[in-house]
C-alpha positions as CSV (number, residue, x, y, z in Angstrom):
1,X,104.1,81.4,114.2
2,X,105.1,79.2,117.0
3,X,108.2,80.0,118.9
4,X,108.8,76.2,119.7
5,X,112.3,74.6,118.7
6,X,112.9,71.1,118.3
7,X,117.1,70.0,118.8
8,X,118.4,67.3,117.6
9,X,121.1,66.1,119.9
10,X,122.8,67.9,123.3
11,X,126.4,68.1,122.5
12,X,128.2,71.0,122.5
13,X,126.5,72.5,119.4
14,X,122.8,71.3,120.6
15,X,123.1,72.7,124.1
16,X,124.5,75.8,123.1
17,X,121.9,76.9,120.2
18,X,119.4,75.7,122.5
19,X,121.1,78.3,125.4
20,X,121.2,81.1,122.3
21,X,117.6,80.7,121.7
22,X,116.3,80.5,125.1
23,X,117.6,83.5,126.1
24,X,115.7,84.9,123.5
25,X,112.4,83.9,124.5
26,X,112.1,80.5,122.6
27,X,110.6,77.0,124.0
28,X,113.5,74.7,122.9
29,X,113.2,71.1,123.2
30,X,116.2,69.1,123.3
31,X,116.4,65.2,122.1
32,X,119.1,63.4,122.9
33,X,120.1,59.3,122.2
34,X,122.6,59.4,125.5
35,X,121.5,59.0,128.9
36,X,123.5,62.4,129.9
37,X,124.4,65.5,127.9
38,X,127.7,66.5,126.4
39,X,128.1,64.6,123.1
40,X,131.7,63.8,122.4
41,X,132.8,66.1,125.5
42,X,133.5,63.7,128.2
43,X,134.9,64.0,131.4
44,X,136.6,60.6,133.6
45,X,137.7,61.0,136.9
46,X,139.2,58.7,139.2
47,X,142.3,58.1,141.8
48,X,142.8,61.8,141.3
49,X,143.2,61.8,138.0
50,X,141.3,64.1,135.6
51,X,140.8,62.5,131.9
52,X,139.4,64.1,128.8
53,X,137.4,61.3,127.0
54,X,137.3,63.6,123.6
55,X,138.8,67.0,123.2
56,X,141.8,68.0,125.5
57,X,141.8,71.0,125.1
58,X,140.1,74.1,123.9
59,X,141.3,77.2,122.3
60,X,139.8,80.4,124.0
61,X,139.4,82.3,120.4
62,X,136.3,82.8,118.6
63,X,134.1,85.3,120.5
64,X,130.9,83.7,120.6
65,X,132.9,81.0,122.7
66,X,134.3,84.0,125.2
67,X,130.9,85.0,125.2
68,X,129.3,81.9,125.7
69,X,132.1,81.2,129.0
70,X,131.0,84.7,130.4
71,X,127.9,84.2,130.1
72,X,127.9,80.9,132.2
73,X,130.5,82.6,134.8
74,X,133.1,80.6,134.1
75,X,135.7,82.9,133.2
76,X,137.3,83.3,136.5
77,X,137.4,79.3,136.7
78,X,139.2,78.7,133.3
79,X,142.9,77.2,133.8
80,X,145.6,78.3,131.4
81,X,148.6,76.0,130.9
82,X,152.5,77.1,131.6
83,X,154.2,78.8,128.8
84,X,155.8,75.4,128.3
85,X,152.8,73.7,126.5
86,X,153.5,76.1,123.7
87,X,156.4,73.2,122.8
88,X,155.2,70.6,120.4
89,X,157.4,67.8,119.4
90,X,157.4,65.5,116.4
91,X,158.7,61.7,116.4
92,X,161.5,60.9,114.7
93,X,163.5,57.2,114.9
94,X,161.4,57.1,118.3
95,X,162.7,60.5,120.1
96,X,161.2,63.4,120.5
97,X,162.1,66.4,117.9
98,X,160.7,70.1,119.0
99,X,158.2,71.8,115.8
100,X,159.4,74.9,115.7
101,X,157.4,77.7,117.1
102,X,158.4,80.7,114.9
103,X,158.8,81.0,110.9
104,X,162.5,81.7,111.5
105,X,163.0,78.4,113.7
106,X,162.3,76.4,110.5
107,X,165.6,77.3,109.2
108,X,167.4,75.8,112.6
109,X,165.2,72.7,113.0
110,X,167.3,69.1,112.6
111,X,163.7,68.1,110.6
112,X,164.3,69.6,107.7
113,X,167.3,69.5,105.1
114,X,169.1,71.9,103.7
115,X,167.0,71.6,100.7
116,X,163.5,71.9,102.3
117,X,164.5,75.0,104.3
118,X,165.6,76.3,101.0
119,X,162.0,75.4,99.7
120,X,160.1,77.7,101.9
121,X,161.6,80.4,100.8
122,X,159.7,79.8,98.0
123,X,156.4,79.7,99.1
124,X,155.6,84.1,99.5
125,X,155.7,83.2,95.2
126,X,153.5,80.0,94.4
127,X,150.2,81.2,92.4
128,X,147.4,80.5,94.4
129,X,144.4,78.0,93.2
130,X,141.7,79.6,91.1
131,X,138.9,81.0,93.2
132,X,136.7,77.7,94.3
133,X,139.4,74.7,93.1
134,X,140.1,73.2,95.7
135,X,143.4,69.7,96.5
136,X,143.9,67.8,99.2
137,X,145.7,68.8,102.5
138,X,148.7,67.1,100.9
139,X,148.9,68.4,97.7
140,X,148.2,72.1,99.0
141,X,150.4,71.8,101.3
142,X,153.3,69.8,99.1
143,X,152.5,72.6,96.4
144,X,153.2,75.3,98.7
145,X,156.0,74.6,101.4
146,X,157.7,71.4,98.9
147,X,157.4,67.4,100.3
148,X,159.4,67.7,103.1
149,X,157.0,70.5,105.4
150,X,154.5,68.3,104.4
151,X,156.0,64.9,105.5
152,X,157.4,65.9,108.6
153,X,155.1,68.5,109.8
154,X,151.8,68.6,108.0
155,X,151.0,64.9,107.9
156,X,151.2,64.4,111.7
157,X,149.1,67.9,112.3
158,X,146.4,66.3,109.9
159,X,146.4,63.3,111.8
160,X,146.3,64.9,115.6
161,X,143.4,67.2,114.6
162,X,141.3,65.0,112.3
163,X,142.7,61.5,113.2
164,X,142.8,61.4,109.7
165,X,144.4,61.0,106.2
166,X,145.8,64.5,104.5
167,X,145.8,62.9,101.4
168,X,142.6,62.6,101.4
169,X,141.2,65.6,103.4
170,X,140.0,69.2,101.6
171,X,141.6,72.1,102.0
172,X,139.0,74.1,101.2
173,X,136.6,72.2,103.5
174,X,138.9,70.9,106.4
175,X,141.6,73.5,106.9
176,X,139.3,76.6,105.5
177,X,141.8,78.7,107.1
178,X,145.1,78.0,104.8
179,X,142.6,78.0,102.4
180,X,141.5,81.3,102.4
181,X,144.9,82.6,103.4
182,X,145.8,81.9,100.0
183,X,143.1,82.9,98.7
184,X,143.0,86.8,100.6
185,X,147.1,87.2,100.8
186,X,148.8,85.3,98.1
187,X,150.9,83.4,100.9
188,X,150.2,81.3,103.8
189,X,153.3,82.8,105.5
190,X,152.5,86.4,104.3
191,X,148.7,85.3,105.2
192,X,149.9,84.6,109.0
193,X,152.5,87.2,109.6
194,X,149.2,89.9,108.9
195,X,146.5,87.6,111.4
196,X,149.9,88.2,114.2
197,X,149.5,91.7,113.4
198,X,146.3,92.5,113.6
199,X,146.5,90.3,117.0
200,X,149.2,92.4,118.7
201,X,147.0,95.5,117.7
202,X,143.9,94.9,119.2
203,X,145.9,93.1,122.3
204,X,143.4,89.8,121.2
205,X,144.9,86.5,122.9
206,X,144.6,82.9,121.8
207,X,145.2,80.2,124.3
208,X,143.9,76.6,125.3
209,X,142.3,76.5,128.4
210,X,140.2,74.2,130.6
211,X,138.7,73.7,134.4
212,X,139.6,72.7,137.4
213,X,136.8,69.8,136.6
214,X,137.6,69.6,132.9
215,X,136.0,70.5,129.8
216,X,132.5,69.0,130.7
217,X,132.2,72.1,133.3
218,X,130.8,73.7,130.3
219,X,128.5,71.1,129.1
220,X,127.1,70.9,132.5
221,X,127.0,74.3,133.3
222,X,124.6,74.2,129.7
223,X,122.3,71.8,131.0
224,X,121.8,73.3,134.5
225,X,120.7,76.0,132.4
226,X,118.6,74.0,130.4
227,X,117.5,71.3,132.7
228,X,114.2,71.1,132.2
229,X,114.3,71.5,128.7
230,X,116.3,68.0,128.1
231,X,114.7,65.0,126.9
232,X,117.3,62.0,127.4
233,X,116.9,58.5,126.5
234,X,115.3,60.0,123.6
235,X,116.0,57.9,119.8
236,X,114.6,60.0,116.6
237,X,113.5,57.6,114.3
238,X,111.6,59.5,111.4
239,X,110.9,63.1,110.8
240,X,107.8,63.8,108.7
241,X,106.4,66.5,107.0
242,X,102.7,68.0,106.8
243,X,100.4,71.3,107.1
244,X,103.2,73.5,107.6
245,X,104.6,71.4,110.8
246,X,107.4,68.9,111.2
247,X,107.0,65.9,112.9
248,X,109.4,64.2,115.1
249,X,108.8,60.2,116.3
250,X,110.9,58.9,119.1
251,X,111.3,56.8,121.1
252,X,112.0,57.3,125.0
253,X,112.2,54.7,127.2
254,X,110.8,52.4,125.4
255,X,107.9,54.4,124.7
256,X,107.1,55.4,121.6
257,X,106.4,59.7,121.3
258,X,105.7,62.5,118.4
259,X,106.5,65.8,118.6
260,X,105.7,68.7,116.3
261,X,106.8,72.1,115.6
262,X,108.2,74.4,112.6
263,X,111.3,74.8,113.2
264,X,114.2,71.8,114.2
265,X,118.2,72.1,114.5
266,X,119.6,68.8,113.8
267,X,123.3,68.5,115.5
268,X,123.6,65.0,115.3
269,X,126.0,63.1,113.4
270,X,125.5,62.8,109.5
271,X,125.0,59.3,109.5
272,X,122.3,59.2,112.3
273,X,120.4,62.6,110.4
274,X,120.5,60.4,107.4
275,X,118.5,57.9,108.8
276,X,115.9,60.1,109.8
277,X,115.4,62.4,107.4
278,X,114.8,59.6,104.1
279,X,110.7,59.7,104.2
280,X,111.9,64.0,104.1
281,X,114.9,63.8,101.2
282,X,116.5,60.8,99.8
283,X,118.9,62.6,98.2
284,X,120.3,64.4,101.5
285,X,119.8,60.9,103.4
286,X,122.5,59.4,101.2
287,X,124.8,61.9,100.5
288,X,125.0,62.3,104.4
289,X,126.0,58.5,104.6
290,X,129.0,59.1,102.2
291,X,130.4,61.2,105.2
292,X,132.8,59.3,106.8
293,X,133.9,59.4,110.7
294,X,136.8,57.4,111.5
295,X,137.4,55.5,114.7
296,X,139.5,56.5,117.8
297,X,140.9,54.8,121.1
298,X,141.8,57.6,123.6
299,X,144.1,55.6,126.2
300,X,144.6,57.3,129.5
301,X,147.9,56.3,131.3
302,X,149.0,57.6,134.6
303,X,152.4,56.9,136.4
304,X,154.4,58.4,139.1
305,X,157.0,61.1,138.1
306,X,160.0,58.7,139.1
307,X,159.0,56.4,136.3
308,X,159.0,58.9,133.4
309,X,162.9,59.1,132.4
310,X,161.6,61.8,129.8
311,X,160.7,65.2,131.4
312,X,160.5,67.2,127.7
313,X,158.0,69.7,128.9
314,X,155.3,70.6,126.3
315,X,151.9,69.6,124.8
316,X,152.9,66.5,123.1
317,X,154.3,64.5,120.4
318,X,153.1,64.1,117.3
319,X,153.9,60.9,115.1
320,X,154.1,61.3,111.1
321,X,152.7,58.0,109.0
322,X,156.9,57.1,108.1
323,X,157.8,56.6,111.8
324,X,155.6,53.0,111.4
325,X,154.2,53.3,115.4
326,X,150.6,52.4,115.9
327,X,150.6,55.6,118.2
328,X,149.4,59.1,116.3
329,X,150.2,60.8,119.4
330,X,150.5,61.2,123.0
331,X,149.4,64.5,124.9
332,X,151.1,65.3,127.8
333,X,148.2,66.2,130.1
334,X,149.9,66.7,133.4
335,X,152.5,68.8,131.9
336,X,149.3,71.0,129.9
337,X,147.7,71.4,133.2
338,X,149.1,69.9,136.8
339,X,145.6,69.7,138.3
340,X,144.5,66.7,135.9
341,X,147.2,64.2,138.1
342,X,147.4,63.9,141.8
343,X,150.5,65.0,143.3
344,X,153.8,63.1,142.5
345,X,152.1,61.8,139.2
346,X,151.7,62.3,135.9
347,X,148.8,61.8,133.2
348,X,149.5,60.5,129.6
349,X,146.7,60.2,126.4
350,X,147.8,57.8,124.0
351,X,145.7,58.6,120.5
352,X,145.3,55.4,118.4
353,X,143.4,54.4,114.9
354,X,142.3,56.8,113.1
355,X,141.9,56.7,109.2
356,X,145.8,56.0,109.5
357,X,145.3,52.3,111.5
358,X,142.0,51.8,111.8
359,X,141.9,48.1,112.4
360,X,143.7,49.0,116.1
361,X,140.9,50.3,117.4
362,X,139.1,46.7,117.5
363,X,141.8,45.1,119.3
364,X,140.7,43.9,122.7
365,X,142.0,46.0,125.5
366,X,144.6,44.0,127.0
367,X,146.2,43.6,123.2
368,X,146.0,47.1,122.6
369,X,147.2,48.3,125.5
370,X,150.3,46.1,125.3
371,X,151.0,46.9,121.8
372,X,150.6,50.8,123.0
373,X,152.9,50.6,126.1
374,X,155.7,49.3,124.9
375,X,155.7,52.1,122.1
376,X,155.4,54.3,124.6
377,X,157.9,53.2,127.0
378,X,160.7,52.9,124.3
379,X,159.4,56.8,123.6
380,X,159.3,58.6,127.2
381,X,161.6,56.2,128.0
382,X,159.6,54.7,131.1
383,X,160.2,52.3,133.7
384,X,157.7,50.1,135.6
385,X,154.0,49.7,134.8
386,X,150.9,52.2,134.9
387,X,149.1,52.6,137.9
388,X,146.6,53.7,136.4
389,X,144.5,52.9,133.2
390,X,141.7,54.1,131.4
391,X,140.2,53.4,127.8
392,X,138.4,55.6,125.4
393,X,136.9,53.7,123.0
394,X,135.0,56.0,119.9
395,X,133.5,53.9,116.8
396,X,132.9,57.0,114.7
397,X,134.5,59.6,116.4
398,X,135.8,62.4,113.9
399,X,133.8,63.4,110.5
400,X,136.1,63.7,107.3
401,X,135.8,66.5,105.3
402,X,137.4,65.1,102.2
403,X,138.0,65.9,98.9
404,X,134.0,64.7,98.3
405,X,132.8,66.9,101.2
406,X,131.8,69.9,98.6
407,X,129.0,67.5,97.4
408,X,127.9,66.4,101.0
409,X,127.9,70.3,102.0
410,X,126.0,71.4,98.7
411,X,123.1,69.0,99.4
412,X,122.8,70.1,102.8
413,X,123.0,73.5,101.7
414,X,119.7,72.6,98.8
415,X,117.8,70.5,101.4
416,X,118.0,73.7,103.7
417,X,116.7,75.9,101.2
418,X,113.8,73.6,100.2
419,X,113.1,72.6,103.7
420,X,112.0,76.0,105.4
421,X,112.6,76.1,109.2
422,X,115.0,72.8,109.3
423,X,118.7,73.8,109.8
424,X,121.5,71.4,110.0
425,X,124.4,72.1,112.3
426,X,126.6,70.3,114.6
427,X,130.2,68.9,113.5
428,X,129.2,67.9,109.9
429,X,129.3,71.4,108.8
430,X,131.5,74.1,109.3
431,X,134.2,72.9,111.2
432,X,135.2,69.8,114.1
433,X,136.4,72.1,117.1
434,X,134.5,73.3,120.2
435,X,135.2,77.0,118.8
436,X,134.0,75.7,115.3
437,X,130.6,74.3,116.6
438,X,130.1,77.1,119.4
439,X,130.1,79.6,116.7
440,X,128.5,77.4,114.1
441,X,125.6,77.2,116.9
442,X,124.9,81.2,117.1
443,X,124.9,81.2,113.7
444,X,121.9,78.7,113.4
445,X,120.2,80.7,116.3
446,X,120.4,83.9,114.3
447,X,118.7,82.2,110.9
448,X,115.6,81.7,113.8
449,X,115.9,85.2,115.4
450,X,115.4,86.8,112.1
């Protein structure tokens, strides 16, 4: 059998199951749409300033990601933020509220009334689903901890993670941990008091982290590994199927190409699989295009210090769907980590759209980014214009695992199962973080070592 291995795609979760195979001895081939690597890790620099085009930040967790960073060298070059970015804040009537850190903080936070304080106490005793129902991030969560948890804390966290809609969302699917907290301890509080536990036992850490050139340190330091076995400019437009081999037309460059082999990792998005697997399974095609991504505008602001009346030190704020702001967030990136601003300055992401105001996101850029300011002037409580400036702009940006997701995973479970030696990774399955897809990735990789 050949030991060739076609990916699809050379984000996070393409360049790092083609890393975990060729290690092991395996010719991996990697095609990918872009003109550079990374996928939805994207790193701007300029004037000093230091801006994370997709994920922020990255928590230094799982172990095949620890692995994966000492593998490459970079542990010694990871940054760790102050103990300060622990604080997270909530809007509320346009000032900044701090999310309490600890379970016993809940009883002394201004968020919550008597009565929803109350409530929590309550939760150690709600019956937990029936193995395999599953309910929406609201109603799970509105079941468990009462409305007000959910509308002042839940609602925003749904929204800075998935940009999206918790009362659409799965539990089961999109927040697998609460899910199977209930499921293994009864209690999400009782469920997280043991994980705390068993962390202080074994001395295990979790922080975010990042570099001292951002997070695309680790897509590059992928590809240098992989350099010559990266096919850019590269379009799949149909993957057949015949005598035991798979093949792959492209296009690169404007030339068309084939490529064969047994084995293929897609980990691009769903709807971009979909097209090129319908000559392969219609069935799969379409369920994949019922997988929604919703759209996002990452706006990068930086100012001098002077300007910024507001000095709360933490990650960021959060805004829940009542507060009517077009902003979901902001992330305090200079306060995360100093080395993304240039002395005397500070660094500011704006998070717009989303499934909450999608129609934002098409707003031209001088529109949007007066609408945006002057939120977040009245909010940090600034004086004076930007100096600098710098839009994000993601059509389909985040995949929703909603309440419908169950169907979308079962077919691409069935359509791995009938289609030997084709495995579908990437963000579609298994999880939307860095950690998520890292592991997700030497998981594929060990279906192909066996």
């Amino acid at each position: 059998m050949s030991n060739k291995v076609v990916i699809l795609g050379a984000g996070i979760s393409g360049l790092s199951c083609a890393y975990f195979l060729k290690k092991k001895g395996f010719d991996v081939c990697i095609l990918e749409k872009e003109k550079t690597v990374g996928g939805v890790i994207q790193t701007y620099t300029e004037k000093g300033y230091i801006c994370e085009n997709g994920p922020n930040t990255v928590i230094l967790g799982k172990p095949e990601l620890r692995s994966l960073i000492a593998d490459l060298g970079l542990t010694e070059q990871m940054i760790f933020p102050s103990a300060a970015a622990k604080n997270r804040y909530i809007l509320r009537h346009k000032k900044l509220l701090k999310i309490p850190s600890k379970p016993n903080d809940f009883f002394s936070t201004r968020s919550l009334s008597i009565f929803g304080k109350i409530r929590i106490l309550f939760e150690p005793f709600i019956a937990p689903l029936p193995n395999g129902a599953d309910q929406t991030v609201a109603e799970f969560t509105t079941r468990r901890f009462g409305k007000e948890v959910y509308k002042n804390f839940i609602n925003p966290f749904v929204a800075g993670i998935y940009a999206g809609d918790a009362a659409t969302l799965s539990t089961r699917y999109g927040f697998k941990l609460l899910y199977e907290l209930e499921q293994t301890h009864k209690s999400i509080i009782k469920g997280f008091l043991a994980i705390a536990k068993e962390r202080k036992e074994k001395k295990q850490t979790q922080s975010i982290f990042s570099f001292p050139e951002g997070m695309r340190q680790l897509t590059i330091s992928l590809e240098k590994e992989l350099k010559n076995n990266i096919y850019c400019h590269s379009t799949v437009s149909a993957i057949t199927y015949s005598e035991n081999e798979y093949c792959i037309s492209y296009t690169q460059n404007g030339e068309e190409k084939n490529i064969k082999t047994q084995k293929v990792i897609s980990t691009i998005p769903a709807y971009a699989l979909a097209e090129s697997i319908q000559t392969l399974c219609l069935i799969t095609s379409e369920k994949l295009k019922q997988l929604e991504y919703v759209p996002i505008v990452s706006l990068h602001l930086g100012y001098k210090k002077e300007q910024v009346k507001n000095t709360a030190r933490g990650f960021g704020v959060l805004a829940p769907a009542h507060e009517n702001t077009p902003l979901l967030g902001i992330l305090f990136n200079s306060r995360i980590f100093k080395h993304v601003a240039p002395e005397g300055k500070e660094l500011f992401t704006l998070m717009i759209g989303g499934a909450r105001l999608p129609l934002l996101t098409k707003l031209p850029d001088e529109d949007l980014l007066r609408l945006a300011t002057s939120e977040f002037e009245k909010i940090m409580n600034v004086k004076g214009s930007p100096d600098f400036i710098h839009f994000a702009r993601w059509k389909k940006a985040i995949p929703q695992y909603t309440m419908e997701y169950g169907e979308i995973n079962a077919a691409i479970e069935n359509f791995e199962q009938t289609h030997q030696g084709f495995y579908i990774a990437g963000s579609c399955t298994h999880g939307i973080s860095v950690p998520d897809c890292v592991e997700n990735a030497w998981l594929t990789a060990q279906k192909i070592l066996i």
